[in-house]
N, C-alpha and C positions, 0 to 999 in steps of 0.2 A: 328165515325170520322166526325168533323165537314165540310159542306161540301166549298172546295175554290170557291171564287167569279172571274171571270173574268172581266178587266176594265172596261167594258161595258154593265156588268150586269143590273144594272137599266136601261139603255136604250131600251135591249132587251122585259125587261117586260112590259117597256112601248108598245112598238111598238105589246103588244097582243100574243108573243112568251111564246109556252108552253114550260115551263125550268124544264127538269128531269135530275137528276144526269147522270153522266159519265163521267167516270176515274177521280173519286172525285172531278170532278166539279159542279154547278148551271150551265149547257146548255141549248141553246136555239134547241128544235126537230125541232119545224116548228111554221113558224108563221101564214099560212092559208093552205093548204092539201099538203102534200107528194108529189101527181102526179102535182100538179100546179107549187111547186117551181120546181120539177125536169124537166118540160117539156120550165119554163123558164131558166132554165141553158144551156139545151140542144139548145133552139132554138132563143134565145136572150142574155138574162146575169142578174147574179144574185150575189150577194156578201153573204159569209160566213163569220162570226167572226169565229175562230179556235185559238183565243188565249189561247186555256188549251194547246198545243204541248210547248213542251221543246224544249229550246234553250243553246246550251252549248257554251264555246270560247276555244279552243284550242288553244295556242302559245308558239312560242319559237323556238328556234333552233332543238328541238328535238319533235314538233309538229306532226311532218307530221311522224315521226318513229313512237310515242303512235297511230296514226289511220291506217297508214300499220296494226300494230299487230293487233288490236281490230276490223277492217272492212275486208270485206271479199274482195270487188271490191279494184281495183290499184289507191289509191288516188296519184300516182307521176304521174299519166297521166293526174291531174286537173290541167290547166291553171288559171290565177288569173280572175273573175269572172266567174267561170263555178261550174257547181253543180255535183253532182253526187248522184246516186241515188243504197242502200248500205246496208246489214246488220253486226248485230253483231253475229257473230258463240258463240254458249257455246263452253267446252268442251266435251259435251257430246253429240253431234252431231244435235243439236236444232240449236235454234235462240231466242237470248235473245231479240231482235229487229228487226225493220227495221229502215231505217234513211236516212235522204240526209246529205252530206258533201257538205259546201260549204266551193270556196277557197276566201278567201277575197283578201290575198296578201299572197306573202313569209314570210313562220314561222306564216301564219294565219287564221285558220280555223272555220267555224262557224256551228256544228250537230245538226239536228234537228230529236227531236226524239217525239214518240210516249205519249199523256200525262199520260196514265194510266201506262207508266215505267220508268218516271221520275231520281224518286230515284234509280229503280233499274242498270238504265244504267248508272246512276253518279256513284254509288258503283261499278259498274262491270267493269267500264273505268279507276277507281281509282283503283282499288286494281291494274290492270296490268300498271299503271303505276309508273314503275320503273326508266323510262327515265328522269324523273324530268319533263316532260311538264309543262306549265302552265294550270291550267282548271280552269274557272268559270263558275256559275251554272249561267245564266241571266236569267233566264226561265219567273221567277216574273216580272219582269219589260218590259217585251216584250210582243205586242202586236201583231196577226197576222191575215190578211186579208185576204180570196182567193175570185176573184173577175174572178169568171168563165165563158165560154157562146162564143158564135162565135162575140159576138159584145162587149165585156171585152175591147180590146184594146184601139178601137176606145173612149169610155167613158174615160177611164183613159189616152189618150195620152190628153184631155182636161186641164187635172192637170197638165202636165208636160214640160218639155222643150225636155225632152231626148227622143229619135225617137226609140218607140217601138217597130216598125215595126222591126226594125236591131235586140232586145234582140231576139237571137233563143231560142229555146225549151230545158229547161237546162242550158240557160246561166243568168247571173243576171247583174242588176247594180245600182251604188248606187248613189242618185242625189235629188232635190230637188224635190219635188212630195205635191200638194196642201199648197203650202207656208212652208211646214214642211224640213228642211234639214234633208240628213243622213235617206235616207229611201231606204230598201234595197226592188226593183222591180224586183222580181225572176220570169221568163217563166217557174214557174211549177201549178203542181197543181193535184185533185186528182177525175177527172171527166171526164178526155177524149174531156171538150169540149174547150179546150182550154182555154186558159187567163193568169194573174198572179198573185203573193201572195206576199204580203206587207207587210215586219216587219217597226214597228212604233216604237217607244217608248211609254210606256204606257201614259204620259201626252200627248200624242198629238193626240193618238188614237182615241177620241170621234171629234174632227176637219176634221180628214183624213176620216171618217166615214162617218159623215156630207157633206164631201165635196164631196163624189164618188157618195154617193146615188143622191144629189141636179145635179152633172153630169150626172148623166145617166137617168136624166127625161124621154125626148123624146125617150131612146132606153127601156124605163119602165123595169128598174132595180128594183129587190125586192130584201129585206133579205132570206134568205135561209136558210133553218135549221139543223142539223145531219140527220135527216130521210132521206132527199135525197140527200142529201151526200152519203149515203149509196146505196144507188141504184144507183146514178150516178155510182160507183165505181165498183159497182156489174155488171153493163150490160158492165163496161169494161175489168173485169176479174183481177182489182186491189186486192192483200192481203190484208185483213184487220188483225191486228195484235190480237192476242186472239180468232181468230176463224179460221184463214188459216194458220197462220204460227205460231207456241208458240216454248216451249222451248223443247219441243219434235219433231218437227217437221224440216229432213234437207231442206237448201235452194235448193238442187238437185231436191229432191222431190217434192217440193213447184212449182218450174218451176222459178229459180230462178238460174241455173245454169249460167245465162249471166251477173250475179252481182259477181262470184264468180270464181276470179280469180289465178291458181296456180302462173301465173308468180312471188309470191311473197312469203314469209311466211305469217301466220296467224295463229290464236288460233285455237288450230284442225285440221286448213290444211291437214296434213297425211291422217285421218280418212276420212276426206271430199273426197279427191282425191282418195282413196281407193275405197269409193263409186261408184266414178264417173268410173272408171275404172271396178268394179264389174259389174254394174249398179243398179238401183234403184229397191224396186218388189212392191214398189205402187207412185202412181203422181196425184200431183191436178189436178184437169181436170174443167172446162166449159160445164156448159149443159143446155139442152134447155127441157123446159116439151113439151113432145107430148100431154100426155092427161092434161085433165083440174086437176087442181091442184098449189099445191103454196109449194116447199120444204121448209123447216126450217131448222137450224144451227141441229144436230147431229140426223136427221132421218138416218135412214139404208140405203144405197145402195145395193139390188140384181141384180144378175142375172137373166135370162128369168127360171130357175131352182127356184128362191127362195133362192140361195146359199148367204150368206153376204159378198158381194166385196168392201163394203169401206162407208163411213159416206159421210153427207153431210155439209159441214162445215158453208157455208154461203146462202142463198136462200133468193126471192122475186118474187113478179108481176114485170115483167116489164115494166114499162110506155110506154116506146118505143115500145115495139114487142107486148104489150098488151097481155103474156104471163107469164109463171111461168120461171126463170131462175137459176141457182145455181152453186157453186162451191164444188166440195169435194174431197177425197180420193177417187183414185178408184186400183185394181189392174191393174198393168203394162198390162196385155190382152186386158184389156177393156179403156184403155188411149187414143186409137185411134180413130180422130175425123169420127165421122159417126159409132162408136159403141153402140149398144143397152142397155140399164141398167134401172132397176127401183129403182122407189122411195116407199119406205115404209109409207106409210100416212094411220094412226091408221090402221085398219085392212084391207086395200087396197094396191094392187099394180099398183103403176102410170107410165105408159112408157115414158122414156125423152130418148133423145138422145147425145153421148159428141160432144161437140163444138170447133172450132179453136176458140180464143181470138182475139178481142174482141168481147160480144156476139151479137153486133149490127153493 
């Protein structure tokens, strides 16, 4: 499969970013070390292209009934600029997705979803819609920026008129931003360090690019690349979809039980709610390596026995803690923060301990 180009792919290669596939895209990992971008995220501000995420448009009168069914969280409690943050149940007790809903206005909703399940959430949204919604796929023509870091706003309240200070955490708004009209300014993002994320239109995305980096001179804004992205998200105990949560995986389980709400129906609901009521006999858990070592996506979790209590789904160094840190599967016993577990690293066993979220 050929792989797709993001609007700003030339630019990135220019700028010296190494571009490896992901979720059939040309992505940019990094464009100078891992801990450098991530430690400018954390402690200044850095901008990510993330134009491979999907963007759907839901409308119509019977809008907001197709994403009650299809999300798991109560999209009738979204006011018009506020986000929400959401999966998609299977029926088979999984999770075809995770995703934000944004409400634009009444009867108008805008999902943004994961890119490497694109098509599959467009098919899976489609086939249950019965209601006649309107949906269009925008995904192509949309451009997205996250412009992360304790000093994000201030850079970008330079471009604007609209007082960013007011946009809360989860709320968004739409306004003119580096001469460009119609650019949607969402308080989210997927690092912990705060800031927000910019859909553009694809023509004007190399402009609003231009214009954020040439702003944030003096607060020495750099490009950021997937690598620490991934860690950023990692030291804050965020899912990344295809390693924490799939389609086997419930959102009970995951720790995702506050996105998932009976107040309403939904696809599986019953099954879901049953769970919750049973309870869960394993949970993602946060942990921190005691001993030296670095977990990786499907090592073993044991016991202080050697017995196998759960996988390890996602791991890394952390920049921050200048440690090994990870998320996995573990049994329900062993969920509780300040429980003992190791990690299987080839023929060694690593002692780590579970952690509350987030890990820093």
């Amino acid at each position: 499969m050929e792989l797709k180009k993001i609007q700003l792919n030339d630019l990135h290669a220019g700028l010296g970013a190494k571009m490896v596939p992901f979720a059939g895209y040309n992505m940019p990992v990094r464009y100078s070390s891992d801990i450098e971008e991530h430690m400018t995220v954390r402690n200044g501000v850095g901008m990510f292209d993330v134009s491979h995420m999907g963007e759907f448009m839901v409308k119509g009168p019977k809008a907001l009934d197709l994403i009650q069914k299809v999300t798991s969280n109560d999209a009738s409690k979204l006011e018009d600029g506020k986000a929400q943050y959401s999966c998609l149940p299977n029926d088979k007790g999984g999770v075809v997705d995770d995703l934000l809903v944004y409400k634009l206005k009444d009867e108008e909703y805008m999902l943004v979803v994961n890119a490497s399940n694109i098509e599959k959430d467009w098919n899976w949204i489609s086939q249950h819609n019965t209601e006649g919604a309107e949906m269009e796929n925008i995904s192509d023509s949309i451009s997205l920026f996250a412009v992360q870091g304790p000093k994000a706003t201030e850079v970008l309240q330079k471009l604007t008129e609209t007082d960013l200070s007011e946009v809360k955490f989860y709320t968004f708004t739409y306004g003119e931003f580096a001469g460009v009209k119609d650019v949607i300014m969402s308080a989210t993002g997927y690092t912990g360090a705060g800031g927000f994320e910019l859909y553009v239109k694809n023509e004007d995305a190399e402009e609003v690019w231009n214009r954020i980096m040439d702003a944030g001179k003096a607060e020495g804004i750099k490009p950021i690349g997937l690598g620490a992205r991934d860690t950023l998200r990692l030291e804050m105990g965020y899912c990344l979809y295809g390693n924490d949560i799939d389609d086997t995986t419930s959102p009970l389980e995951a720790g995702l039980g506050w996105i998932t709400k009976f107040t309403k129906d939904f696809i599986n609901a019953e099954n879901l709610k049953k769970q919750k009521e049973e309870g869960v006999s394993r949970k993602l858990v946060g942990f921190k390596m005691i001993d030296k070592g670095i977990p990786r996506h499907d090592y073993i979790i044991e016991d202080a026995n050697g017995n196998e209590i759960g996988k390890v789904t996602s791991g890394t160094m952390s920049p921050v803690l200048n440690q090994g840190i990870g998320l996995g599967y573990v049994t329900k016993e062993f969920s509780t923060p300040g429980s003992e577990i190791y990690i299987a690293v080839r023929n060694r066993k690593l002692k780590a301990e579970v952690n509350k979220l987030p890990l820093i």
